[in-house]
C-alpha positions in Angstrom: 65.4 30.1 43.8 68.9 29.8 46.5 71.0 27.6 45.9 71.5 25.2 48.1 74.8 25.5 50.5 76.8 22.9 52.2 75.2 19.8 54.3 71.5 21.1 52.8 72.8 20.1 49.4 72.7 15.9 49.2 75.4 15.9 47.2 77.5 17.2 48.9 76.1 15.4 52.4 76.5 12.3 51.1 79.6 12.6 50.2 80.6 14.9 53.4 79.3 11.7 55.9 80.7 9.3 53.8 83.7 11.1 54.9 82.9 11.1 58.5 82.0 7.6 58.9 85.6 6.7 57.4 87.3 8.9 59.7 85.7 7.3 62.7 86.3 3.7 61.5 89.7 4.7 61.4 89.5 6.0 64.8 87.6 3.3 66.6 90.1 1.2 65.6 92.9 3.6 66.7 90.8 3.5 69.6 90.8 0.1 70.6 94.5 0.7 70.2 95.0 2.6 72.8 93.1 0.3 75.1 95.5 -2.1 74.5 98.3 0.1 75.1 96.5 1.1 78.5 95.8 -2.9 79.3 98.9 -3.5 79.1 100.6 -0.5 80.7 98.1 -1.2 83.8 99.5 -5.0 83.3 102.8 -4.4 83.9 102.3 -1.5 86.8 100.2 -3.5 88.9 100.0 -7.0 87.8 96.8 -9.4 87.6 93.5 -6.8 87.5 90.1 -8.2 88.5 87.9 -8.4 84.8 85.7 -5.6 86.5 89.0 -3.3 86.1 89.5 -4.5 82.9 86.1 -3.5 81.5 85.7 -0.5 83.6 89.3 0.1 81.5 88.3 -0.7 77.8 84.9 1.4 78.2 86.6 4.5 79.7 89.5 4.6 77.4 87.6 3.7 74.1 84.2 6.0 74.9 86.3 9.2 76.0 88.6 8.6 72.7 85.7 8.0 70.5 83.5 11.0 72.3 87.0 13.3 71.4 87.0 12.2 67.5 83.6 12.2 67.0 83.1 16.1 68.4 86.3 16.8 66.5 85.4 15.2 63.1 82.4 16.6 63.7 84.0 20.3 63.5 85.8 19.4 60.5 83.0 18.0 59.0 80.9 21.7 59.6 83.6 23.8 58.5 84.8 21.4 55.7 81.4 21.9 53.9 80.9 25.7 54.4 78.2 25.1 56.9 79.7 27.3 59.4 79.7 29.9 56.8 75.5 29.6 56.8 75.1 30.9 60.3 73.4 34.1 60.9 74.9 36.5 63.6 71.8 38.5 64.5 73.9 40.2 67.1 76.4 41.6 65.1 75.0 45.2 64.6 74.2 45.0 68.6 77.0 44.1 70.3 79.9 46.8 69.7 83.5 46.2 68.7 86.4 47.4 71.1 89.1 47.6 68.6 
């Protein structure tokens, strides 16, 4: 019988997305930071914005920081549990090395 490797063991999943989901609650809070830091930046550089700006501004900022941490935890999270180390290279013997 194999043994099971990385995210296919629930042991180790649970405790791997347990992980993950603490990272991100840090970062969505980071997150919501840096849409006050760009609030008020845009505050002080142009003075009263209309609330469509404003929204337009706390969805754009927050989404791409949270699309940016969530791809990049999610790297960590695939190396961090040797599931990276599972994939198969079935092109290995084909393609030739140039060393």
């Amino acid at each position: 019988m194999t043994e099971k490797k990385g995210l296919d063991d629930p042991r180790i999943a649970a405790i791997a997305w347990s992980r993950f989901r603490r990272i991100m609650l840090w970062m969505a809070l980071i997150g919501a930071l840096c849409v006050g830091a760009a609030l008020l930046f845009l505050r002080l550089w142009t003075g009263p914005m209309p609330v469509h700006m404003i929204i337009a501004t706390i969805l754009g900022v927050w989404l791409t920081f949270m699309l940016g941490t969530g791809l990049m935890a999610l790297v960590f999270l695939s190396a961090g549990t040797g599931h990276d180390d599972q994939v198969m290279d079935r092109l290995k013997d084909e393609v030739p090395l140039d060393d």
